[in-house]
Every structure is written in structure tokens, then in C-alpha cells.
LUMVEX-813458 format. One record per residue (C-alpha): residue in three letters; x, y, z. Coordinates in steps of 0.02 Angstrom, whole numbers, plus 50000, padded with zeros to 5 digits. Layout:
residues N
AlaXYZ/...
end
This chain:
residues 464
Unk521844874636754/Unk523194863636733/Unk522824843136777/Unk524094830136796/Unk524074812636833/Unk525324804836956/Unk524644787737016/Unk523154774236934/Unk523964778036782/Unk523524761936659/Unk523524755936810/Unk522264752036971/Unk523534754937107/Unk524224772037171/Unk522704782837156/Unk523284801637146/Unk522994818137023/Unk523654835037056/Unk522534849036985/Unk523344866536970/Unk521974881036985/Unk522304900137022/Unk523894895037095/Unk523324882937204/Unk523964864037216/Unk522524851437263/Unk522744832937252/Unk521424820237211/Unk521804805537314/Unk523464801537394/Unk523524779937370/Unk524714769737396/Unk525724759937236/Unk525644741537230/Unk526624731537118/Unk528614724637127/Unk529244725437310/Unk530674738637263/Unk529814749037128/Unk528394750337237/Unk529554755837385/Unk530474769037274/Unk528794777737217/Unk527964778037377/Unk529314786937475/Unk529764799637318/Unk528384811037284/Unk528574818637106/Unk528034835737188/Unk528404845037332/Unk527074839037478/Unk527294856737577/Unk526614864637414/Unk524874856837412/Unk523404868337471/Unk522024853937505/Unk521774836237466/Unk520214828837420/Unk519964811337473/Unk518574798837354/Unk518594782637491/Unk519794777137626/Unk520304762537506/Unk522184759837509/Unk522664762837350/Unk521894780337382/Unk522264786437555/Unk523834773737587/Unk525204786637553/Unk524294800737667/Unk525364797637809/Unk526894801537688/Unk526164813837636/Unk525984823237789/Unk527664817537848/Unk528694825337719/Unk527704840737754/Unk525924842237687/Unk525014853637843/Unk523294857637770/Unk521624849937771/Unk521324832037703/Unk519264832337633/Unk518254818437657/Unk516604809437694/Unk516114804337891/Unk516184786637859/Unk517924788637752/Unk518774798437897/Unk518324783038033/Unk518844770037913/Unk520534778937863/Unk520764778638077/Unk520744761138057/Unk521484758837910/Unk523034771337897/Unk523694764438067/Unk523564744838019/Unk524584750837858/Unk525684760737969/Unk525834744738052/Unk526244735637911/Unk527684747937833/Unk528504743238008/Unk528604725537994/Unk528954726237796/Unk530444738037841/Unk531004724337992/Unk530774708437847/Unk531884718037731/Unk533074723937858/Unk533744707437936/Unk534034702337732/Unk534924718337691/Unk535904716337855/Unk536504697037800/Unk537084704937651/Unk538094719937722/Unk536834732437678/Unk536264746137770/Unk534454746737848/Unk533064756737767/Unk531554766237852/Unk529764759237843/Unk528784769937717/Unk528024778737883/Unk527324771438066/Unk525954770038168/Unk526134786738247/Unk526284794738060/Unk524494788138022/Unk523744795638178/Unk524584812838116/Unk523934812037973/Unk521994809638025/Unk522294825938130/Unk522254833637976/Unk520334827537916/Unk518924837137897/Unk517334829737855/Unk515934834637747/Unk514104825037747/Unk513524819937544/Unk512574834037441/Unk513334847037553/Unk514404862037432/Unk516084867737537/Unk517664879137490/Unk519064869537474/Unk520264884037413/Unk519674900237345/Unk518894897037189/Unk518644878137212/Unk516794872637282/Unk516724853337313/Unk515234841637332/Unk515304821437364/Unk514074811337299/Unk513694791837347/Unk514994784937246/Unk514184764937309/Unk515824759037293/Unk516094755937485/Unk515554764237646/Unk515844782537640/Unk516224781937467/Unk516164797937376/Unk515854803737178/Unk516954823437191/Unk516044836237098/Unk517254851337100/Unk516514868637030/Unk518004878036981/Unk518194898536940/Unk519524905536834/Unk519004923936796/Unk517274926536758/Unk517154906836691/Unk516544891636793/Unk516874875436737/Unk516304857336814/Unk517694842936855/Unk516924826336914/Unk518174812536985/Unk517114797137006/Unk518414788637130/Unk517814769937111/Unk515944768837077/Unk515064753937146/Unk513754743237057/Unk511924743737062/Unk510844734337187/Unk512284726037293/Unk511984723137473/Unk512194735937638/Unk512514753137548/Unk511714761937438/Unk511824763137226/Unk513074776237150/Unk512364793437114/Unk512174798936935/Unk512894818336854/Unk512224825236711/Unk513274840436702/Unk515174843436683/Unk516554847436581/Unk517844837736603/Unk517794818036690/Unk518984808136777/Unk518514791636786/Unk519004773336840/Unk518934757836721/Unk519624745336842/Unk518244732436746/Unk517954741536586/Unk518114726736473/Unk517314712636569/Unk515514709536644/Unk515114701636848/Unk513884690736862/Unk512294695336951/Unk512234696837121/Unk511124679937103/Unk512514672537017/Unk513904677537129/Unk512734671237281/Unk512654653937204/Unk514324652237156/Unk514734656237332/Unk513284644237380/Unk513964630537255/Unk515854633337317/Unk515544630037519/Unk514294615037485/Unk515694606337372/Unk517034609437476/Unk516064603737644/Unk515874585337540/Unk517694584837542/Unk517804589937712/Unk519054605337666/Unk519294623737711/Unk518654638237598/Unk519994651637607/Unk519494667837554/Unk520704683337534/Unk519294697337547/Unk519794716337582/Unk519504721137761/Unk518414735337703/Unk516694732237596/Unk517154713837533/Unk517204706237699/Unk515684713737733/Unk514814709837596/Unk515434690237612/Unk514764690137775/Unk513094698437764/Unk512774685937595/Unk513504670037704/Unk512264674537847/Unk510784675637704/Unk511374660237630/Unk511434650337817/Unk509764657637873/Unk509074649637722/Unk509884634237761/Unk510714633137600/Unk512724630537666/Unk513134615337791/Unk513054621737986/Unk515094626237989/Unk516234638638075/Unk516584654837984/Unk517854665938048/Unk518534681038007/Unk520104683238047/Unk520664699638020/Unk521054713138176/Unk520514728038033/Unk519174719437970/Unk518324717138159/Unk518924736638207/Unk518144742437988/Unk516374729738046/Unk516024740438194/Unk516514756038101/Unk514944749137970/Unk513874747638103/Unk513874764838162/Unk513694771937998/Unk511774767137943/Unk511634783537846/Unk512454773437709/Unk511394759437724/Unk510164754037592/Unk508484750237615/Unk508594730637632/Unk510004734037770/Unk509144746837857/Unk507524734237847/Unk508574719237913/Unk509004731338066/Unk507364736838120/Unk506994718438150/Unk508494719138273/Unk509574708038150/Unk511434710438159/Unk511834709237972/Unk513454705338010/Unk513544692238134/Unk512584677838157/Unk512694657938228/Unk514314649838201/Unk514934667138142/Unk516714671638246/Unk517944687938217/Unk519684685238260/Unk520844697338336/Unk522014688838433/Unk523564679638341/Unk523444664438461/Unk521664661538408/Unk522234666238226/Unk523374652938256/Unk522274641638319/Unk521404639438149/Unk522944631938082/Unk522494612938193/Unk520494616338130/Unk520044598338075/Unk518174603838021/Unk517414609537873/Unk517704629437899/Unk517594646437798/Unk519174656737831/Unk518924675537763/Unk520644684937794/Unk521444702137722/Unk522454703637631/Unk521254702537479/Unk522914705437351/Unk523934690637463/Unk525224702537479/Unk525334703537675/Unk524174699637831/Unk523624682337913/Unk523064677337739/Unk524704672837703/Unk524784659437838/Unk522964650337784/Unk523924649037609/Unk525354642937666/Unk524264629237786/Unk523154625737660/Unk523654627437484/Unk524384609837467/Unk522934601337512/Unk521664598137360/Unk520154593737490/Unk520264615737500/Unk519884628437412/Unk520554645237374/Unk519194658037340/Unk519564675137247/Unk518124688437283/Unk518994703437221/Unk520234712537078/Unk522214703537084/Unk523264717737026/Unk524944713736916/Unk526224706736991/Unk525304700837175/Unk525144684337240/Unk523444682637215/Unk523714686537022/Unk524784673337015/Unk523614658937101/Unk522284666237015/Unk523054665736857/Unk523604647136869/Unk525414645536934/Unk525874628236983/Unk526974632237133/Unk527104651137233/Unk528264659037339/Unk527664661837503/Unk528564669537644/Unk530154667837551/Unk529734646937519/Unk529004637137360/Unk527264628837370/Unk526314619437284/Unk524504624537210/Unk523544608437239/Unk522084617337311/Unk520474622837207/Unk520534638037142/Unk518904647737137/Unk518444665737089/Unk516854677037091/Unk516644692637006/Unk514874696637063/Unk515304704237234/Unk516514714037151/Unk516364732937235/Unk516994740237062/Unk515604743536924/Unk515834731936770/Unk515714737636582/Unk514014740836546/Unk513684746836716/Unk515224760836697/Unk514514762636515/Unk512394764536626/Unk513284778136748/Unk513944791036600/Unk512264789336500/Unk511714803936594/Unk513054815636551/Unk512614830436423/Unk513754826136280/Unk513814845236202/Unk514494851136366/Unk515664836736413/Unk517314842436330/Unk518694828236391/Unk518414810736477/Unk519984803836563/Unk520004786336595/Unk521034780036752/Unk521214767236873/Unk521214753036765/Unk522534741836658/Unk522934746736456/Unk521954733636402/Unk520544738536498/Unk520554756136489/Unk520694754236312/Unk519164745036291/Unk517874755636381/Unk518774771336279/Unk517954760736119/Unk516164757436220/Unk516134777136240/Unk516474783136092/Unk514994770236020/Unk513794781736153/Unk514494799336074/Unk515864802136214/Unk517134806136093/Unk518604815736177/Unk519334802036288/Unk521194800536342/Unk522124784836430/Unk523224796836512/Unk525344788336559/Unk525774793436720/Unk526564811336742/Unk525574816736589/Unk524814832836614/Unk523244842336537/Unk522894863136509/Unk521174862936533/
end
């Protein structure tokens, strides 16, 4: 059993590890890399193995920086099954074809520059049509429910309670007359946050992949992250500005919402417009609301008393652009939630540009700003950004909360592995997450007996 890392490698973006068994190829996760517009170009369209060799992939959550690159994937020539949960496949629908969408207008931006300078055009990374390809190629599988996915291999997802659909892979593996347990834990979600349910718990395996996007920092409670949220509309109301917040179309705008309807019922934010202004957000909220099997008990609850928990008064999803549009001449008090939650494309990019500038507003971070992104750089303090090509100014507030964060923080990651029996766990790998980060939680685990644990550099591979 041979296992190789290929993407999420020190760092959060790219999600992807090929695992070589009986001479079989399946891939963990197939995500797209974000970072520096041309390196990220370059690795996305070059796989570093050949696609039509793959037997299976196994899909953790329709995130995009683990299903983003599927549509590549199957257009260089990947033709077998792509494993997933229910909710994962209808999300990836949604999701895979706005990305689609998005390589075609990235390739169009880039192509009237490179034609100024002489150059010739390039192709977007794949289309529309390419993403609904690829979702031909889904099967899905319900939690707790063993399947073959080659000879040899028997999977099982768990609730990973990262986001909807989620899933913790559990693959049993034969070689000869041995069996031996690999876990990926995809993204693992915290305990007690609102709509779905808490991450499931393994006690037995031999070898672990898993994340440590947080793994040297703790959220606040979800308390905390309520009242910061609480605090941050009140203050900005006073001043008669606009709370922008870049939120990820799938599990943080959710979240936002279902805590900003709590917080209004209550009567504890100012009567004021929220929108959401997303297209995938509004297509990823209906694809929530058909998926209750996920819900937790305080959803399901809200629900049998006929409560949407995801729209209320003054509560208004935008799809059109002329509406979208429309928000730029708002004169009220308003909350803005838009994708994308990195700033790196999407009608967010427009509310910044309209609103940065103006210190009355306030720019609100819900979520992790990856190297290099626009949102890493507000977030981090720049005085002036680039946005769509032009310099502005950073005069707005500049808010962040870590307590609706969908990722597990350090002691939670550090709560999740307590379980594990430590004579039979032989190797822990530790992806999905920076250097610094990584490196950390390697230090928390070997402080709870987890000894063998490797920070693995992308293209690094393991005999197991």
C-alpha cells in the first residue's frame, strides 16, 4: 500500500491523496489549488498522474478545495465512479457548475490582457458543461453504510460535522491475508454548532490522515461568536453603515443566517435588510433544506414548529445581477453576506469595492483567508488593495470571528483523536493546514502518546 500526497500539502488548499493498493489507483479528494493566479493555473490543469489511470475516487465534502478539480479530472480522462454522500453529490451539482462558470470568465479576464500584449489566448481550467460531466459520474452512499470501492477496498463515511453531507472515510483495506484500517477525516467540524450534526468519533485504525487547518489556535464559543456578531451589526447600525460579510456559499452562509434570524427574533440587532446575495448560495440553501437527515436536533426542533431556519422578516436572497446591483445605491443600515468567502471572485468583490472606503462600514471575516487571497490581505491589515485590477483604500472596519468557523480548532482536533487506540495506530499524517500550524498540533499529539506523526511536502509518498 503505497500513499502519496498531491494537494493540502502544508497547505489548506488543493485537497487530494492518491493511495496505491493491489494495483489499484484511488484518489482521496480531487480540490481545487488556491493561491498566486498563475501557479494556481499551472497546477490545476497539470495533474502529476495520469487521470485515465485512477480506479475510484472517494470524495470527503463538496467543498472546493476538495471536489473543484473533478471536472478536470474527468476531462482529461478519469471514466469511473466518483464516491460520495447524498447531500455532497447535490451540493457538488451546484457547486461544480458555478466554478465551471467561473473558470470561463477567469479565462475571458485573462484573455483580453494576454491579447493587449500579443499573447495567445488560454483555455478556462474547464466549463459549465465539464461540471455536469463530471456529476454523471457520482454514486452515492448514505453514512454507516460499508461499500466496495475496488476489490479489496471497503469504504464507510461517517458525519464528518464539517458541512452538509460531510463525510469522515473509513477505508478497510486487504493485502493478502492482512487487513489494515485508513481513516481520512476530510475537514471535521466542531462540536455543538448550529443545523448539522457533531463529527463522529473512531477508535480503531492504523494509519490517519488528518486536517489541521486550526491546529494551533482556539474559536471562541459559539456564545462568543454570536455576540461578536451581535456587537458588530449594533455598532455599525449607530453609524448608519453596511456590514459586509464574505461567507462561503456552502455551510457559512447558512450558519450566518440561521444565527442572524436567532439574534432578530430575540430582538437583539436593529430591524435592517439582510441580503444574501449570492446565486450558489440561494441554489446550496434549498439544497439544505431538503436534506434534514443531517439536521441536528435544535434544527429539526425549529422545523416541526413550521420555522424556516433560514429565512425570516427582512431576510432577502439575491439572484439576479440587477438586484445585486441594486445594493450598490442602498442608503440604509444593511447586512450584505456574499461568496466569495476568500475575496477572490464573485459579487463580493463589488460590495468591497463600494464599500471599503467608507469608515461608517464594516468588513466582517467569518471564515479561514488562505495565503496569498484578498481576504488575507484585508484581514491581515493592508492599507490599500487591489481590486479588479485598481488600488483602494482600507478605511472600513475590519472585523473577524472565529467561532462560526466550520473547521475544528486545537483542542477540539486534539477531543476527536482521544478515542483512537494508541498501540494499534501506527502513522498520523497531518494535512490540510499551513507549516506553522501543522507543526503545532504534531507537538499537542505527541503530549497525548500519538507519537508517529508526519507533516508530509507535497509529492511525498509513504509504503505503508
Amino acid at each position: 500500500m503505497k500513499l502519496t500526497f498531491w494537494g493540502a500539502a502544508r497547505t489548506v488548499t488543493g485537497s487530494m491523496h492518491l493511495l496505491e493498493v493491489n494495483g489499484y489507483r484511488l484518489l482521496l479528494d480531487c480540490g481545487l489549488f488556491q493561491g498566486k493566479r498563475q501557479l494556481t493555473y499551472e497546477r490545476n490543469l497539470n495533474f502529476p498522474f495520469d487521470p485515465a489511470s485512477l480506479d475510484a475516487v472517494v470524495l470527503s465534502h463538496a467543498h472546493i478545495d476538495h471536489s473543484g478539480n473533478l471536472p478536470n479530472l474527468v476531462k482529461q480522462g478519469f471514466a469511473n465512479s466518483i464516491w460520495s454522500t447524498p447531500a455532497t453529490r447535490d451540493l457538488s451539482v451546484a457547486m461544480l457548475q458555478d466554478s465551471g462558470h467561473i473558470q470561463q470568465q477567469d479565462a475571458e479576464y485573462i484573455n483580453r490582457k494576454r491579447q493587449r500584449d500579443g499573447l495567445p489566448p488560454i483555455e478556462p481550467l474547464y466549463t459549465r458543461l465539464d461540471a455536469v460531466e463530471a456529476v454523471r459520474q457520482f454514486i452515492t452512499v448514505g453514512y454507516r453504510r460499508p461499500f466496495l470501492v475496488v476489490p479489496g477496498v471497503t469504504c464507510q463515511f461517517l458525519d464528518a460535522g464539517h458541512i452538509l453531507g460531510s463525510a469522515i472515510v473509513v477505508l478497510d483495506i486487504t493485502e493478502g491475508s492482512e487487513t489494515r484500517r485508513l481513516v481520512f477525516s476530510g475537514d471535521l467540524g466542531r462540536p455543538g454548532m448550529a443545523i448539522i450534526k457533531d463529527p463522529e468519533t473512531v477508535a480503531e485504525a492504523d494509519f490517519l490522515i488528518m486536517e489541521s487547518t486550526y491546529g494551533n489556535r482556539r474559536h471562541e464559543s459559539r456564545d462568543e461568536a454570536q455576540q461578536i456578531l451581535r456587537r458588530v451589526v449594533n455598532e455599525t447600525y449607530k453609524q448608519r453603515g453596511k456590514v459586509i460579510i464574505p461567507a462561503f456559499a456552502v455551510g457559512r452562509t447558512q450558519e450566518l443566517v440561521y444565527n442572524l434570524h436567532v439574534l432578530s427574533e430575540a430582538q437583539k440587532i436593529p430591524v435592517m435588510d439582510i441580503f444574501v446575495d449570492s446565486p450558489l448560495a440561494v441554489d446550496v440553501t434549498e439544497i439544505f433544506r431538503t436534506h434534514p437527515e443531517c439536521y441536528d436536533s435544535e434544527t429539526l426542533a425549529l422545523m416541526e414548529h413550521r420555522r424556516d431556519p433560514f429565512g425570516f422578516r427582512r431576510m432577502r436572497y439575491i439572484r439576479d445581477v440587477e438586484d445585486s446591483k441594486s445594493l450598490n445605491f442602498l442608503r440604509d443600515s444593511a447586512v450584505i453576506i456574499s461568496a466569495s468567502g476568500m475575496c477572490e471572485s464573485g459579487r463580493i468583490l463589488h460590495h468591497l469595492k463600494n464599500n471599503i472606503e467608507d469608515s461608517n462600514n464594516t468588513v466582517l471575516f467569518s471564515g479561514f483567508q488562505a495565503e496569498h487571497t484578498l481576504g488575507r490581505r484585508i484581514r491581515d491589515g493592508n492599507q490599500r488593495v487591489r481590486i479588479f485590477g485598481e488600488q483602494y483604500d482600507v478605511r472600513a472596519n475590519v472585523e473577524a470571528i472565529n467561532g462560526y468557523s466550520a473547521h475544528a480548532d486545537s483542542e477540539e482536533l486534539l477531543d476527536w483523536v482521544r478515542p483512537f487506540d494508541r498501540e494499534r495506530l501506527q502513522k498520523v499524517f497531518l494535512v490540510h493546514g499551513e507549516l506553522e500550524s501543522a507543526t503545532a498540533l504534531s507537538g499537542q499529539l505527541y503530549r497525548l502518546d500519538v507519537r508517529n506523526v508526519e507533516i508530509p511536502e507535497r509529492g511525498q509518498s509513504f509504503d505503508l
